[in-house]
C-alpha positions in Angstrom: 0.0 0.0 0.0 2.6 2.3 0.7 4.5 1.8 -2.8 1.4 2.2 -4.5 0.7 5.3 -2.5 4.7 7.1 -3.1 4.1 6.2 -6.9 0.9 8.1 -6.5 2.6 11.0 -5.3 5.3 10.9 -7.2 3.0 10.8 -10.5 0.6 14.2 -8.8 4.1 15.7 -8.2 5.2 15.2 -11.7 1.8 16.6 -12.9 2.0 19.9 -11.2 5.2 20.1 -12.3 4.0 19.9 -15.9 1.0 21.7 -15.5 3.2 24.5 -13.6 5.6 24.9 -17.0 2.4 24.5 -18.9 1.4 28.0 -17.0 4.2 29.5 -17.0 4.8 28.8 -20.8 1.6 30.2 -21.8 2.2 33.1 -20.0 5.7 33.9 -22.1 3.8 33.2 -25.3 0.8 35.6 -24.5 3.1 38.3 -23.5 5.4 37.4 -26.4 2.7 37.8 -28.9 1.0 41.1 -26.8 4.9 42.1 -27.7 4.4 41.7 -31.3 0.6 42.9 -31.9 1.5 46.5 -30.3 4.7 46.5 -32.1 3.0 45.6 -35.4 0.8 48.0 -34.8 2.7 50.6 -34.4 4.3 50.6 -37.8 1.2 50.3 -39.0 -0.3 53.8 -37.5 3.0 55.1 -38.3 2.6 54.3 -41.9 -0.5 55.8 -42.0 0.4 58.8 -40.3 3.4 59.5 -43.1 0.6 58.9 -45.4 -1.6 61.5 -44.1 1.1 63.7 -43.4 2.3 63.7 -46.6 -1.2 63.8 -48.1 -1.2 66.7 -46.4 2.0 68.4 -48.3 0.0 67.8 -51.6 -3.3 69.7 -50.3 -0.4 73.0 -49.5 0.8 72.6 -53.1 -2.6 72.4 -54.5 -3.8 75.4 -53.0 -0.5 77.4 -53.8 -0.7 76.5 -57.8 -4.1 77.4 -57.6 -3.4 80.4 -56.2 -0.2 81.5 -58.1 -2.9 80.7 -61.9 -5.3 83.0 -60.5 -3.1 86.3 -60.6 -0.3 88.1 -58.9 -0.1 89.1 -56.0 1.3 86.1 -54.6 -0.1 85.1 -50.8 2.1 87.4 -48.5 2.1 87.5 -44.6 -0.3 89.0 -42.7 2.5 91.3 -41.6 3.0 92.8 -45.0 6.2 93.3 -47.0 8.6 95.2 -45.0 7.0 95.1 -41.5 9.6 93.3 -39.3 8.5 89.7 -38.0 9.7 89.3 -34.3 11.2 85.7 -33.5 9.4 83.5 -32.7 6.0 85.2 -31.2 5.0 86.6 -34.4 4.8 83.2 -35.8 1.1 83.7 -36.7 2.0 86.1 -38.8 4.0 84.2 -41.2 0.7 82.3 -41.8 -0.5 82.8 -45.5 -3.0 79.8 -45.0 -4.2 76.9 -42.5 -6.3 73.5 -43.7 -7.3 71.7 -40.4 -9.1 68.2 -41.0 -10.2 67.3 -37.6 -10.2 63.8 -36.4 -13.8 62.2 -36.0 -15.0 59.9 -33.3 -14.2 57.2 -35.2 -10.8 57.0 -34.9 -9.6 58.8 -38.2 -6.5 60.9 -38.3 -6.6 64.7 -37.9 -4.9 66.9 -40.2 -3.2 70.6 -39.9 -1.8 72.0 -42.9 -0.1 75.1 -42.7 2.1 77.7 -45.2 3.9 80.5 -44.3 5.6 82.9 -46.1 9.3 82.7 -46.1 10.2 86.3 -47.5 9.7 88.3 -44.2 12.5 91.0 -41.9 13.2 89.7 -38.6 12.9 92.4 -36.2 13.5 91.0 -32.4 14.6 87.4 -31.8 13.9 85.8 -28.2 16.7 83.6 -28.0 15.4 81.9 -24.8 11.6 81.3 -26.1 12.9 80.1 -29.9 14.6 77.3 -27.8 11.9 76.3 -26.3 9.3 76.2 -29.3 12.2 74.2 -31.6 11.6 76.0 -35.0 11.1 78.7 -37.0 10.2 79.3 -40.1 13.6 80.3 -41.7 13.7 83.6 -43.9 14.4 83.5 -47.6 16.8 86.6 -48.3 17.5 88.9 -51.4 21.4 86.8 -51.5 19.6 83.1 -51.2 17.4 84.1 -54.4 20.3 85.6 -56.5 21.8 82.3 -55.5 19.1 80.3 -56.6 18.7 82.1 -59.5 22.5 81.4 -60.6 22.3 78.1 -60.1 19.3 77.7 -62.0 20.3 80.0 -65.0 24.0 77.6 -65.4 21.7 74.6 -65.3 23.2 71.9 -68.0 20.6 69.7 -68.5 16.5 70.1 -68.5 14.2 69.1 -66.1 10.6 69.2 -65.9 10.9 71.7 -62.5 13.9 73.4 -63.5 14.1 76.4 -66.1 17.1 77.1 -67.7 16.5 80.8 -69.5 15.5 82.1 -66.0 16.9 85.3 -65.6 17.8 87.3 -62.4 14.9 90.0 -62.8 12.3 87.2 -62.2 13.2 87.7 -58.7 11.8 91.2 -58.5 9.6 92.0 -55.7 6.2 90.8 -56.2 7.6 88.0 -59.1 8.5 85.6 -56.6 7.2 83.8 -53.5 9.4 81.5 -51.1 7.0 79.3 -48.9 7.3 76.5 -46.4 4.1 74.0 -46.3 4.3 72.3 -42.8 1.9 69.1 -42.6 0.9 67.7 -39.2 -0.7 64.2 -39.1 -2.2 62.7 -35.3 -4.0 59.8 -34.2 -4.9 59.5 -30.6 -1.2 60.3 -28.9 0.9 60.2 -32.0 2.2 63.1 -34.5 3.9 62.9 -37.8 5.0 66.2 -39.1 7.1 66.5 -42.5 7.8 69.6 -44.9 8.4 71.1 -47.9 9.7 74.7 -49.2 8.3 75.9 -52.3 10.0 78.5 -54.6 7.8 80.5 -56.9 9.0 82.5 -59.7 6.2 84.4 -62.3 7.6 85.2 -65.3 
């Protein structure tokens, strides 16, 4: 009786030893493949949010072409040409035009879409408070467009978005525009921002 009762306890022993691996193996897979779903995922929103962020880039060109066919002027600042910008709270008035696509309920992505105007005087700069906000839109100066303008005139081959018989007057005041399209993408806690400077010229 007593043999048959140690081989019973050594055959419940060996069970819960099993079933305790068993557990504890379950448990590792589960949190392995928790691991792998939330990772997955996350590429996948971020993918999306690229998308839409870039999606938004487009919508800032497609309002500026539209624009530019109607007719000159070209969208300036809300400052006005020569009124000195101060760095960075006068931000705002950089802004030549905002798209917002709020996100719905349902768990679409929202969408900002901003473009400033790049040809602007800097009149005060807060060193301390540009620091903290990260970024400013930079200026586009007389020199940089001259520079452009060069390099575009001693071009050597064609291409579809480069002219070579530019000539340096097409950067007279009121012929050309410099803007910087910023696109913001979010979903729930998540931002994708991306960019694009656009160069005008009207001849």
């Amino acid at each position: 009786m007593r043999l048959k009762s140690r081989r019973k306890g050594a055959v419940l022993a060996l069970t819960l030893v099993v079933l305790a691996f068993g557990i504890a193996f379950s448990g590792v897979t589960l949190y392995v493949i928790k691991n792998l779903f939330y990772s997955t995922k996350s590429v996948i929103d971020d993918v999306a949010l690229t998308k839409a962020a870039e999606s938004g880039l487009e919508m800032g060109k497609a309002w500026l072409a539209e624009k530019v066919e109607e007719a000159p002027p070209l969208p300036r600042q809300s400052a006005g040409i020569g009124e000195k910008v101060d760095v960075p709270s006068d931000l705002e008035d950089l802004v030549v035009h905002k798209i917002e696509v709020p996100a719905s309920d349902s768990g679409d992505i929202g969408l900002e879409v901003t473009v400033y105007d790049l040809i602007y005087e800097a009149g005060m700069v807060d060193s301390a408070q540009l620091f903290l906000k990260g970024s400013f839109p930079p200026k586009v100066d007389e020199d940089v467009l001259k520079y452009i303008g060069s390099r575009r005139k001693k071009s050597t081959y064609a291409n579809s978005n480069m002219r070579e018989s530019v000539q340096p007057s097409s950067f007279e005041e009121g012929k050309y525009g410099a803007y910087l399209i910023v696109s913001k993408a979010s979903y729930q806690k998540r931002e994708k921002v991306v960019s694009e400077g656009i160069l005008v010229v009207i001849d």
